[in-house]
N, C-alpha and C positions, 0 to 999 in steps of 0.2 A: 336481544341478541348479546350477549357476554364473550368474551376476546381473551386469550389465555395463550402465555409464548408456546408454541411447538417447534418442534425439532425442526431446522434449518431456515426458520424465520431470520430473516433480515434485515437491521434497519442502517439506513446510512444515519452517517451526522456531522457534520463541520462544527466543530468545535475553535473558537480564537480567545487569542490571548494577548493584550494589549497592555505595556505596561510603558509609564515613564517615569525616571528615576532624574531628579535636579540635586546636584549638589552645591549651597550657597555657602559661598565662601570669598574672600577677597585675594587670596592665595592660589587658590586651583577651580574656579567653579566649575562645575559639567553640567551637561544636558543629557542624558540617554532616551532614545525611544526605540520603542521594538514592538514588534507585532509578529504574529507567527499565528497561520492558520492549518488546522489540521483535518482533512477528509479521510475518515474512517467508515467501514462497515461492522457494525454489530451483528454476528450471526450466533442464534444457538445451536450451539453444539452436543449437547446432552441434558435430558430432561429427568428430574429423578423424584422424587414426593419432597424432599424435603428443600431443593435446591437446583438451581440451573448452572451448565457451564455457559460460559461465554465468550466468543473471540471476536477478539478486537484486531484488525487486518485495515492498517493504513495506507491508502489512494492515493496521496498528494499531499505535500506541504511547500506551504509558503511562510518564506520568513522576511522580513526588513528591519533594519534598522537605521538609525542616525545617531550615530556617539560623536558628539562636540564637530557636527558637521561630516564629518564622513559617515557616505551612508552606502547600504549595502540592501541588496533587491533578489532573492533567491526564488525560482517555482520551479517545482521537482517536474511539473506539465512539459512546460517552454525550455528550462535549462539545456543548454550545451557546454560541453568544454568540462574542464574541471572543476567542481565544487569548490567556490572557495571554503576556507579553514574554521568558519564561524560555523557554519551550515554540516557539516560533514555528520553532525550526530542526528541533524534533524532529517538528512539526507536519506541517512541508513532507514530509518525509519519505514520511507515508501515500498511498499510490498512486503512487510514485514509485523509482527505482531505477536502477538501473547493471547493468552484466556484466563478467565480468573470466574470464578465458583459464586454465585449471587444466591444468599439466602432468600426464602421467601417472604423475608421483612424489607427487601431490597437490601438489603447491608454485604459488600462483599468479604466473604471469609476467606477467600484463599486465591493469590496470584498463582499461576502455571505457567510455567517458560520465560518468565518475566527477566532474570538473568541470563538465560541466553538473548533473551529479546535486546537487551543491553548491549551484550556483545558484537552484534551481529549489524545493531547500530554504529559500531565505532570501525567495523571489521578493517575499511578502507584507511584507516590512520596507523602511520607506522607503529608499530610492536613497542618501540621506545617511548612512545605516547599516551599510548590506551590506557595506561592504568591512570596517569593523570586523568585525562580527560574522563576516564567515567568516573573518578572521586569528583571530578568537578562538575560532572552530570548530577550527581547524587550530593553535593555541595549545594549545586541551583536549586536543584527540583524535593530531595528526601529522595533514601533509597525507594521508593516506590512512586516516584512523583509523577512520571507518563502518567502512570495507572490512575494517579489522582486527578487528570483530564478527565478519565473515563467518569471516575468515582463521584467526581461533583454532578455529572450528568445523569447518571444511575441513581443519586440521590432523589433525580425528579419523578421518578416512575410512580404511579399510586400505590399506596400501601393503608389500608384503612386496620385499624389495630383495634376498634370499636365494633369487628365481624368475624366470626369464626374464619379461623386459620386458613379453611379453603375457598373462601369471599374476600379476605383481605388482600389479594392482587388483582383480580379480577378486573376489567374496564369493560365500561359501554363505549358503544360509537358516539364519537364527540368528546371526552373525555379529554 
């Protein structure tokens, strides 16, 4: 039995991100640590011979960090009260998303909505801000760097390039 994406297939996936940043120095040293975990669903959206759409529609985020002792505990789940100011873009995020075009080599060609996807992220930051704050999204991340959460994960789908065009995506159960 062979497995092949159809129109409104779903998959979830929690994607995290854990980084820490030390800076040694006898003048100013830092510590930085942060984590941020993201639950999305993968659904497709359009099927076509040459290529698929796909939306990416995020659940929940969770962020923390600790910079030189102060630390910060965000979950889009549990949160009440106001967002604090660190979290606000990872905030916009839940219930929000984009679609982007997966060739049938897995390679994405083409983001959609991905600018409004940005936007829509920041929406709750005053007017006065927004344009910082998303040069400093795209500062962190690359103009496209949510997408590249997706993109490193997309990268793992099989793709056999050793079988005719219409076998090289193809999966068995267990795969």
């Amino acid at each position: 039995l062979e497995l092949s994406l159809k129109l409104g297939d779903r998959f979830p996936l929690v994607k995290t991100v854990e980084q820490t940043l030390i800076q040694r120095s006898d003048v100013a040293p830092a510590m930085a640590r942060t984590k941020l975990e993201l639950t999305l669903i993968i659904t497709v959206e359009e099927v076509r011979r040459d290529a698929l759409r796909l939306g990416v529609r995020y659940s929940r985020v969770a962020y923390q960090h600790d910079v030189n002792g102060q630390q910060l505990s965000y979950d889009s789940a549990s949160h009440r009260g106001a967002v604090p100011w660190d979290v606000i873009p990872y905030a916009g995020m839940v219930e929000n998303g984009f679609s982007f075009w997966l060739s049938r080599n897995n390679s994405i060609q083409e983001l959609v909505g991905y600018k409004n996807f940005l936007e829509r992220c920041v929406a709750n930051v005053p007017l006065e801000r927004r344009e910082t704050l998303l040069s400093e999204i795209s500062n962190r991340f690359g103009d496209d760097g949510v997408a590249n959460f997706v993109d490193d994960t997309i990268g793992l789908l099989p793709y056999d390039s050793t079988v005719d065009e219409d076998s090289a995506t193809r999966v068995m159960p267990g795969d």
